[in-house]
N, C-alpha and C positions, 0 to 999 in steps of 0.2 A: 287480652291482646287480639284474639281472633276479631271480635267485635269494633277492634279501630281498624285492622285490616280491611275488616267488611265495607264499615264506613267508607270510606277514602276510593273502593273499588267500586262501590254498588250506585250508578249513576242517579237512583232513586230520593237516596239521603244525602245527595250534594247539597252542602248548607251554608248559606254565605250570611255574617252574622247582620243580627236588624242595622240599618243603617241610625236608627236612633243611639243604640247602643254604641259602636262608635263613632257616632256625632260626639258621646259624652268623652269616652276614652282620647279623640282627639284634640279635646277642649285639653283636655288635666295634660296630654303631652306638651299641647302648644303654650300654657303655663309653664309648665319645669322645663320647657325648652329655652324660654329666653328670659326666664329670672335669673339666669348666670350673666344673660349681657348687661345687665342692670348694676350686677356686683362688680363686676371689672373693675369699673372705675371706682370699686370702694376701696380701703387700703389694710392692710392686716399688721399691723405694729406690733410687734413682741419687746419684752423689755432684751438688750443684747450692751454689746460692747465693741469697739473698732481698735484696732492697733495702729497709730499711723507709721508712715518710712521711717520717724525718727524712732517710734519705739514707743510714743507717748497712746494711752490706754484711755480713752472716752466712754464714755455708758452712757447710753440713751435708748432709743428704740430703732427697730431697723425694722423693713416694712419685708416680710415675709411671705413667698410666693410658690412655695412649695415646689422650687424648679425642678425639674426631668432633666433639662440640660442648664451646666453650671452658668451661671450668671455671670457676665461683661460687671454690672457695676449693683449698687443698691441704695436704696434709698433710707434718709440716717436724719433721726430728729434726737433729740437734746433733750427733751419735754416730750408726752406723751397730747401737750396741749399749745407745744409749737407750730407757730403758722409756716415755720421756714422748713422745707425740705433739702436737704442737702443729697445731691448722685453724686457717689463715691469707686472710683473705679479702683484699677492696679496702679494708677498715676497718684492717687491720693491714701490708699491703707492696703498695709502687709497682709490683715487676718481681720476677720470678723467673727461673730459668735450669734447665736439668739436660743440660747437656753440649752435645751437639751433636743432643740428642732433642728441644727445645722450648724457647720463650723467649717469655716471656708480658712485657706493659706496662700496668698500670691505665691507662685512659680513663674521662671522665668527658664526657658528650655527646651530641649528636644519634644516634636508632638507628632507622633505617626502618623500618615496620614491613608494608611489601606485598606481598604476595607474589609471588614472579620463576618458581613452579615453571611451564616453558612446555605442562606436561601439566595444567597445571588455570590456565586463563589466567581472571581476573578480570572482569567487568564493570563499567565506569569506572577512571575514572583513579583512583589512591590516594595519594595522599601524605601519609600519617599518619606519625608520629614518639612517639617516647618519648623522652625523660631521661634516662639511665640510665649505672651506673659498672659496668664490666665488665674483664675481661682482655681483649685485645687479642693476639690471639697472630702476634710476628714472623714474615713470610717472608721478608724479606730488609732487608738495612742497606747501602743503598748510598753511594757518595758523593752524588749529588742527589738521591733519594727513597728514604725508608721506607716498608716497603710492608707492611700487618698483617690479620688476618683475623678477622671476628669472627665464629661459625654459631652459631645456637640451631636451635629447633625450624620457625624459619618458614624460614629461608634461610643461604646463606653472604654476609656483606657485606665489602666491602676497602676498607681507609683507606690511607691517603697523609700522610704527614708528609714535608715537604721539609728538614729539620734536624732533627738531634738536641733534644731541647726544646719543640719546636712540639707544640699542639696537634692530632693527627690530624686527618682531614676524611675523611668517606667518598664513596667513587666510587659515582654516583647511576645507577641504574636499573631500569626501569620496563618491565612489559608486561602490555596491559590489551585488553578489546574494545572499542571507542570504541561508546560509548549515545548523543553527544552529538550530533553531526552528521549530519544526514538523508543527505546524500550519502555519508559516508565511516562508516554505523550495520553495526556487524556484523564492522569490520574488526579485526584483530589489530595494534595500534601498538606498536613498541620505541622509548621514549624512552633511548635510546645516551648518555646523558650522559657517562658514563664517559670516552667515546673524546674528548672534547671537551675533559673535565679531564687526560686525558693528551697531548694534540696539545699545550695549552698549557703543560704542564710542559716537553716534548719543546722547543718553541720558548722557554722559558726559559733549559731550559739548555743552548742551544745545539749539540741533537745532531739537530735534524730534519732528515732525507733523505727524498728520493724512496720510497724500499723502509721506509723506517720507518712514514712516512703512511701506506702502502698497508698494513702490517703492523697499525698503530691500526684501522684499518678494517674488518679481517676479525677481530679481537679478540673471543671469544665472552667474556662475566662469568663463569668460573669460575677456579678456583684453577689451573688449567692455563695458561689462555689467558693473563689478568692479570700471572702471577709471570714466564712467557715474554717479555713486553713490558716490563716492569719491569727485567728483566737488559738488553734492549738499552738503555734508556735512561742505565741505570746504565753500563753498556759494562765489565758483565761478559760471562764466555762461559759458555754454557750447562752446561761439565762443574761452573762453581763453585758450580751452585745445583743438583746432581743426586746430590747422597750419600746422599739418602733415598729417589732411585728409581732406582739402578744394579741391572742385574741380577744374579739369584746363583743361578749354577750346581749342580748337584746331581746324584748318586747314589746310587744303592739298590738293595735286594733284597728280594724279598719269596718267600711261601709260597704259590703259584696253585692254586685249589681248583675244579676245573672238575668239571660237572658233566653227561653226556652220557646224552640219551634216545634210544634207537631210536625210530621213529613209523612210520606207515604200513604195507607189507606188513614189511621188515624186524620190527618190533615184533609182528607178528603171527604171525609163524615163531618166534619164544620167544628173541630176544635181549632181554637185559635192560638196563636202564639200570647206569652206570657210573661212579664217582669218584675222580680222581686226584689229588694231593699232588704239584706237581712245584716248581722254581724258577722264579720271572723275574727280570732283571735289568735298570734301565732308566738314564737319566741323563737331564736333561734344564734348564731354565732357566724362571727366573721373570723376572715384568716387573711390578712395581708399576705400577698405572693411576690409583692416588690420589697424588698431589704430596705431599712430605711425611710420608705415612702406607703403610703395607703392610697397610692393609686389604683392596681389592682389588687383586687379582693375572693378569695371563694368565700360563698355564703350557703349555709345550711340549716335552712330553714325549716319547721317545723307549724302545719298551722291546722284549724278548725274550722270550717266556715258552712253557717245557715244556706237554706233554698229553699225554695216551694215552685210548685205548678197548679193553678189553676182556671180553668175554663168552663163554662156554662155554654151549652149549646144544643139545638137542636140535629139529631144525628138525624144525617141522609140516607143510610144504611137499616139497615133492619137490625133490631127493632127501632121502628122510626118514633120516637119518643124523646123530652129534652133529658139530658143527657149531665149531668158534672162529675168531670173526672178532677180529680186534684190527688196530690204526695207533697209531705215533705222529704228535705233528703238535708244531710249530713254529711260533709266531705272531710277526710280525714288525710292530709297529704306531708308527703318530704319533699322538698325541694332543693337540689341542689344549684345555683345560680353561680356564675361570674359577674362580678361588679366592677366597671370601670368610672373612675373618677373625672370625668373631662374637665372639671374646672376643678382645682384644688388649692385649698389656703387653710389655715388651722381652724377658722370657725365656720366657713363655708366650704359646703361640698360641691357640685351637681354630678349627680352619675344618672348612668343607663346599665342595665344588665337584660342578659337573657339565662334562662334555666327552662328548666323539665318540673313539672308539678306528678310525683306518683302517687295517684290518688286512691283511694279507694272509701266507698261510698256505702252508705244508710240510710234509708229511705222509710217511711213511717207512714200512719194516718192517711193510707190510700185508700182512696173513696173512686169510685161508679158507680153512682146510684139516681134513680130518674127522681122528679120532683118531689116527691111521695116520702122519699129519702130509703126507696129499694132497691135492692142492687139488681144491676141491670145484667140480663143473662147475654154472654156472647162467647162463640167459639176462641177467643183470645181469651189468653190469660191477662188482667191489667195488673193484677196484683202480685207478681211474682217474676218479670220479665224485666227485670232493673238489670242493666248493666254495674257488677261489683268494681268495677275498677277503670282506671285511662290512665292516660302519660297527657296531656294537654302541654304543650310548649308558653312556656312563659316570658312577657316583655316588661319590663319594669326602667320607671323616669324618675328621679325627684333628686330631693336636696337635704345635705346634712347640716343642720345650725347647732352653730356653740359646743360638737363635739357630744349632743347626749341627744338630739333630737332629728329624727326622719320623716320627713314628709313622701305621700310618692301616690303615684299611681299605677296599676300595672293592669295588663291586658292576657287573659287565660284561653288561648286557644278553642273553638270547636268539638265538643265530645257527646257522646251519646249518652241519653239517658237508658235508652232498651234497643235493644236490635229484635225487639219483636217484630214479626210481620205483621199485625195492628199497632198495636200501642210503640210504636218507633217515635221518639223525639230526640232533637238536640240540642244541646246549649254552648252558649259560650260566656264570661263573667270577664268584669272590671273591679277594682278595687282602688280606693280611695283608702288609704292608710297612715295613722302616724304610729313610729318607733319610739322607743326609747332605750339608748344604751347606757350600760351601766359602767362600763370603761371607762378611764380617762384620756 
């Protein structure tokens, strides 16, 4: 750690990476950057089913878009190799379905309309409402409560139906700065209604305990917190409601493109900077953080990746004689990353993430030796002044197909090879990679 601190303070080893190397890293972004605008306009069919107003039951395909916020209408073919598309709103079908991907229900009804986001909290209380027929998208069908979710642009809201049939109700809450009250003006109020309309389902139907109250209790209003307390009431077990955020394993290889400067007195005895093409090899697991959805992702990755340096050159320094210093090195790192999905559909992905790479290093076959192939005497150490370890920040681009395969590029920050006062260099690497997941 002293050794990145140094870096970063020490105006000598300021190092801005070769402009070739990301001329390349900017090529592979600006790739995975607009092969998702290319996909837009392709269309993602899953086999599904519609209900219309009378009740009558169609199977065909419905084009699948992995929405964030519930969808106005959908698009509905007959045939997988029909030319006709049918957009289908609340004006034409009660309920839709598309496998085991989504399962939507028209509502017709109360829609709150105030805002819950706790990073921009409101002044006064609000309880405005709209009218409004919308989908209604299922998270779970239980024996004594259905539980649905509706998010537009202001928030995500969760209804409750206790029967098949019944009209929904939404679970009510509220977070405002109270303007009203001299004594209590300024403060942050949670109206928790929520927990109040589930305590008394819980005591309806008969499954209130000690650990469940306490569980209602610490219940935050999101799709995590909600669906969790929903399965105990229902007295399901949590693996029955987890197929859309089971983790999924994965391996890959990629093309590491490192890219190393001598700096300091080194660089000024006439070594030159250097670029290697070697392998890495990594595996590592995903963890969906969104319920439901593989928007966002923690990733924890595990990988191995080749290096080398070498330079031939005549030293200006004493002993003035030509000069080849070369190493290989070995990086051995964890990375923890966030993965977001900007474009999502079940066969294509595109994401970006950022992470931390802790690396720690191996270095081998270090050579300084003049033409003769003697090793060349200097008050520096060359052989023994490796930096063991760094944190480099990591940026990572690409795209997921068909569910088992990752393309990507990603970009590894600036690190030291030695914080020797001679032999000081730095690098920074690209990778060019494909995944393979072994999930479904």
């Amino acid at each position: 750690m002293a050794c990145l601190i140094k870096q970063f303070t020490d105006p000598i080893t300021t190092y801005k990476p070769k402009p070739i190397l990301m001329k390349h890293f900017y090529k592979a972004l600006f790739i995975t950057l607009f092969l998702p605008l290319f996909s837009l306009a392709q269309s993602n069919y899953k086999p599904g089913y519609v209900i219309s107003l009378k009740g009558d039951t169609t199977h065909g395909y419905i084009d699948y878009r992995g929405w964030e916020s519930n969808p106005n209408s959908i698009n509905f073919k007959k045939t997988i190799t029909d030319s006709k598309v049918q957009k289908l709103g609340t004006d034409d079908i009660s309920y839709f379905s598309i496998g085991d991907l989504a399962t939507y229900q028209k509502y017709s009804g109360r829609i709150s309309m105030n805002p819950t986001d706790p990073s921009h909290v409101i002044n006064g209380r609000d309880s405005s409402f709209k009218i409004g027929t919308v989908f209604l998208k299922l998270l779970q069908k239980g024996d004594k409560i259905i539980l649905f979710e509706y998010t537009d642009d202001i928030k995500p809201r969760f209804y409750i139906a206790e029967k098949p049939g019944d009209t929904p109700y939404e679970l009510e809450y509220k977070i405002y700065t109270n303007s009203e009250s001299s004594s209590t003006a300024g403060k942050t109020v949670s109206e928790n209604v929520y927990m109040r309309q589930l305590y008394n389902l819980a005591i309806k139907d008969n499954v209130l305990t000690d650990k469940l109250q306490v569980d209602i209790e610490r219940t935050e209003y999101s799709s995590t917190g909600i669906l969790e307390l929903v399965t105990k009431i229902n007295g399901k077990s949590a693996t029955e409601n987890s197929k859309h955020t089971k983790p999924n394993f994965f391996a890959g290889v990629a093309l590491q493109v490192t890219h190393t400067v001598p700096t300091s007195a080194l660089g000024e005895a006439g070594a030159q900077p250097y670029t290697s093409y070697l392998p890495a090899v990594s595996f590592g697991i995903d963890f969906p953080l969104t319920a439901n959805s593989g928007r966002l992702i923690l990733r924890l990755e595990l990988s191995v990746a080749q290096s080398k340096y070498s330079s031939n050159y005549d030293n200006k320094f004493s002993p003035k004689v030509n000069v080849t210093y070369s190493y290989n090195a070995l990086a051995f790192a964890g990375s923890p990353q966030l993965i977001y999905n900007f474009y999502y559909s079940d066969n294509f992905k595109f994401f970006g993430g950022l992470g931390v790479n802790l690396t720690g290093y191996s270095h081998s076959n270090v050579k300084y030796k003049d033409k003769d192939g003697n090793n060349v005497q200097t008050g520096a150490d060359p052989y023994h002044s490796f930096a063991s370890e760094s944190i480099p920040f990591l940026i990572k681009a690409g795209v997921k197909i068909n569910k088992k395969y990752g393309i990507y590029a990603s970009y590894l920050s600036n690190s030291p090879v030695s914080d020797d006062y001679v032999f000081r260099l730095n690098f920074s690497s690209i990778q060019f990679g494909v995944n393979y997941f072994f999930g479904k």
